[in-house]
C-alpha positions in Angstrom: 16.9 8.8 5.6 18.3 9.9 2.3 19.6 13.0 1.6 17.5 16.0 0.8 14.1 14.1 1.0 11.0 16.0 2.9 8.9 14.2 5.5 6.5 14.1 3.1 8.8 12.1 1.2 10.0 10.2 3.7 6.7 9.0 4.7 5.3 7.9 1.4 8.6 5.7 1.0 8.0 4.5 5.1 4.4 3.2 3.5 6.0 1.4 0.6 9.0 -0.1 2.6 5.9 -1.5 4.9 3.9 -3.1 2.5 6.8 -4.8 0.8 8.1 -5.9 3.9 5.4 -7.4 5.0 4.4 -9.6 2.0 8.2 -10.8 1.8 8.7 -11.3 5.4 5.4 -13.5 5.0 6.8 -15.5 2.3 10.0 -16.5 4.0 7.6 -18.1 7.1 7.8 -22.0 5.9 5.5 -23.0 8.2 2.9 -19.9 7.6 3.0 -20.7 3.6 2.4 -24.4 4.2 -0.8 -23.5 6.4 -1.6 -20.8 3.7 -1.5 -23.5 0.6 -3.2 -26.1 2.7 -5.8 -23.0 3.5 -6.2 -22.1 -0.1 -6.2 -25.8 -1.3 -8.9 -26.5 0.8 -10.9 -23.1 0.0 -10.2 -23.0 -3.9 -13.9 -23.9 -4.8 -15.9 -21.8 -2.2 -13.9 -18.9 -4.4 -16.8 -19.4 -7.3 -19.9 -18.7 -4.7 -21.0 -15.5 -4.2 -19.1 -12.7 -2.5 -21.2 -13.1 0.3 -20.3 -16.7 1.1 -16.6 -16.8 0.4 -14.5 -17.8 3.0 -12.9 -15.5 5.1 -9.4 -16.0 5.7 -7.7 -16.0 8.7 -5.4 -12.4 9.1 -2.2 -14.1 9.0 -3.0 -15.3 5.1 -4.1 -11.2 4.2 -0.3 -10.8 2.7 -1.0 -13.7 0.6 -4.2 -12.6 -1.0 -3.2 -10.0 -1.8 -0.2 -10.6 -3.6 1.4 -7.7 -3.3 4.8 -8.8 -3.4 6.0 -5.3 -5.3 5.0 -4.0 -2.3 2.3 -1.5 -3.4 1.0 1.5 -1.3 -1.6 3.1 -1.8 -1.3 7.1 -2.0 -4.8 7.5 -0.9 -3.0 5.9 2.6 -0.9 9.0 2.5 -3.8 10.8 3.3 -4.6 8.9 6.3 -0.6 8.6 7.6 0.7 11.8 6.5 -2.4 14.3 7.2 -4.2 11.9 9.6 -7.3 12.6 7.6 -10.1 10.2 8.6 -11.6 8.1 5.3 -15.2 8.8 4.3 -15.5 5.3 3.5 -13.4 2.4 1.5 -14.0 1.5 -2.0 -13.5 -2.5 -2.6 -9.3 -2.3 -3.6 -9.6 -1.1 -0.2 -9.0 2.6 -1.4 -10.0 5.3 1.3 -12.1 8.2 0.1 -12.0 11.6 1.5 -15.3 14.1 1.7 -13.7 17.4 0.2 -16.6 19.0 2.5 -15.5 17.7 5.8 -11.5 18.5 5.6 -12.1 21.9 3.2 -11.5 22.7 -0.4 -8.7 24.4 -0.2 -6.2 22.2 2.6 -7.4 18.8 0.3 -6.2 20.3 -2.8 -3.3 21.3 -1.4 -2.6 18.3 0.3 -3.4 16.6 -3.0 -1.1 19.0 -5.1 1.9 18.1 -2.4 1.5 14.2 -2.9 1.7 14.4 -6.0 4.9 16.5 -6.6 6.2 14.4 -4.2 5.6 11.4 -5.4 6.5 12.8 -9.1 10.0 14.0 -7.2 10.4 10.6 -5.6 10.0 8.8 -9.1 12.5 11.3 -11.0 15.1 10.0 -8.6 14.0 6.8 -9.5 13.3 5.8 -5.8 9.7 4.8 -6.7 7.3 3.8 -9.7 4.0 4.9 -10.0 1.0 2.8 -11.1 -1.0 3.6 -14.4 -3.8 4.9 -12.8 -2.2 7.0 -10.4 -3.5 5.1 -7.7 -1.0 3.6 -6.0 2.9 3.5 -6.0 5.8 0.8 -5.4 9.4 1.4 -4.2 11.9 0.8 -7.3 15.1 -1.4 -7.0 17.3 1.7 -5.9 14.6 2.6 -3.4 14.7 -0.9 -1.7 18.6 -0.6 -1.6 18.2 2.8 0.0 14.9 1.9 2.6 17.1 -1.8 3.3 20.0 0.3 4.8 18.1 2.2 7.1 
């Protein structure tokens, strides 16, 4: 991968390259959009019920809905790749939490203190961009170029 990046690194721009692969790749499927938009035609007013009785979309459509196509990661999935740290439970955005208790003060914090100069490393080199509320991160222009060539 590029040169002088960690694993670390490495990993969080892996996740990224994933994510934004995976909603283009989607896109470029003809046939899969045309049975997406005649899914979602079909659907569009069962979106006003209730959570509980929306539709639940077949897996192939999940790149779609969520219309990630900057390809955003998020860095709580870090956690789970990186330091194969089970999740506590899921919040809605489908963000893992972690129970401080169970892994230890001291290796979350640290773990938490490394993401984050990593990730603040990885967007001084302009490879990534991070998102307001520090959530979640995309790969930049110059870090598609250098993920495409590998």
């Amino acid at each position: 991968m590029g040169r002088g990046l960690s694993e670390l690194q490495k990993a969080i721009l892996e996740l990224a390259w994933a994510e934004y692969e995976r909603h283009h790749n989607a896109s470029k499927d003809k046939e899969l959009v045309a049975r997406w938009q005649q899914w979602d035609h079909d659907n569009f007013k069962r979106y006003l019920l209730p959570d509980d009785e929306k539709p639940i979309p077949p897996a192939e459509f999940v790149p779609f809905i969520e219309d990630n196509w900057m390809g955003y990661a998020w860095i709580a999935d870090i956690f789970v790749r990186y330091y194969h740290w089970t999740p506590r439970s899921i919040t809605r955005r489908g963000q893992s939490k972690f129970s401080k208790s169970e892994i230890g003060t001291k290796p979350y914090m640290a773990a938490y203190i490394a993401v984050r100069k990593a990730l603040t490393r990885l967007q001084d080199r302009k490879l990534i961009s991070i998102s307001g509320d520090i959530t979640s991160y995309a790969l930049t222009m110059a870090g598609q170029d250098l993920m495409a060539k590998l």
